[in-house]
N, C-alpha and C positions, 0 to 999 in steps of 0.2 A: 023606573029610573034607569037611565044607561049606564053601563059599567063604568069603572076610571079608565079601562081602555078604548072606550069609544071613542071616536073621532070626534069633535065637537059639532055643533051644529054650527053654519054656517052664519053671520052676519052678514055677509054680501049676498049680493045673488046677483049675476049676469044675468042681463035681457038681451044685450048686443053684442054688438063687436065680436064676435064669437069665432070670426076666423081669421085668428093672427097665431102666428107658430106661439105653440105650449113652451116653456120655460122652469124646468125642476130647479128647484129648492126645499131647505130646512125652516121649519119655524116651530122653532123651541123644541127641537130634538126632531120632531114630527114631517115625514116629505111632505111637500106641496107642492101644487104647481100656478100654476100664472100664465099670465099672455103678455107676451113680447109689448113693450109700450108699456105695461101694468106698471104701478108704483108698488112699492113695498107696502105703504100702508090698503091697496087694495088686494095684495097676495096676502098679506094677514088676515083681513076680517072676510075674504072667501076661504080663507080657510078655518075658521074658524075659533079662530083668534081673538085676542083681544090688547090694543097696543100699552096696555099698566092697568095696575088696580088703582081706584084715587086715595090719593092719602086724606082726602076727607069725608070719606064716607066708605059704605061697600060695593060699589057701582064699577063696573069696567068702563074707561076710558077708552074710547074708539078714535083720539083727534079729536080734535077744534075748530080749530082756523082752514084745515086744510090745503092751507097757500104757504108756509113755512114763515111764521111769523109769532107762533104764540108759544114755541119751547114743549107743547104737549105732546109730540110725537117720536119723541128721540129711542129708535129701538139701536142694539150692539150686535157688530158680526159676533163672530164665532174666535175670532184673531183681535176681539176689542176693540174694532173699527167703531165709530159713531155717526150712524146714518140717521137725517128726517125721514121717517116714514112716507109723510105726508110728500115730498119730491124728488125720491131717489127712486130711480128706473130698477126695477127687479133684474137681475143677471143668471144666468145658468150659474148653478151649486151655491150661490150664496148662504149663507147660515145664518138666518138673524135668532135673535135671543132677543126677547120682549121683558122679561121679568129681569129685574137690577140681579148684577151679580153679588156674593157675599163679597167682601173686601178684605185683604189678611194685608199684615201689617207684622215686619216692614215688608214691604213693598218690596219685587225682587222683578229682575229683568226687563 
């Protein structure tokens, strides 16, 4: 069994495209990186990731539709931004956070 500090295993895997400039980022604390072109929801699950847990069962949620139409891919920057996974172009340093943040109340700034 790997540590809680291992890296995850990977849900993607690259066959191709393999020569487009590298692209760092954060996903959920953790560096990653990606290839220029990449969507977020494929720098997630290469990195092994998973874009929510289901609130109907115990399964990870990887996307759906994958064309931005069924509301299942919605990950958050780091600054509370709300991006689709599934067709927002990955950027140099972005920060995405996959898991909902807790919510406090009231609500300030």
């Amino acid at each position: 069994m790997p540590s809680a500090s291992a890296a995850p295993q990977a849900r993607f895997v690259r066959l191709g495209e393999t020569g487009r400039r590298p692209v760092s980022l954060r996903v959920d604390g953790r560096p990653a990186t990606a290839l220029e072109g990449d969507t977020l929801l494929v720098a997630v699950l290469a990195n092994g990731g998973r874009l929510r847990q289901s609130e109907f069962g115990d399964g990870a949620r990887a996307g759906f539709c994958l064309m931005g139409a069924c509301q299942d891919c919605w990950v958050r920057g780091a600054n509370g931004e709300r991006w689709r996974a599934c067709s927002t172009p990955v950027e140099d340093g972005m920060d995405i956070l996959t898991q909902p943040q807790e919510a406090t109340w009231p609500r300030r700034g």
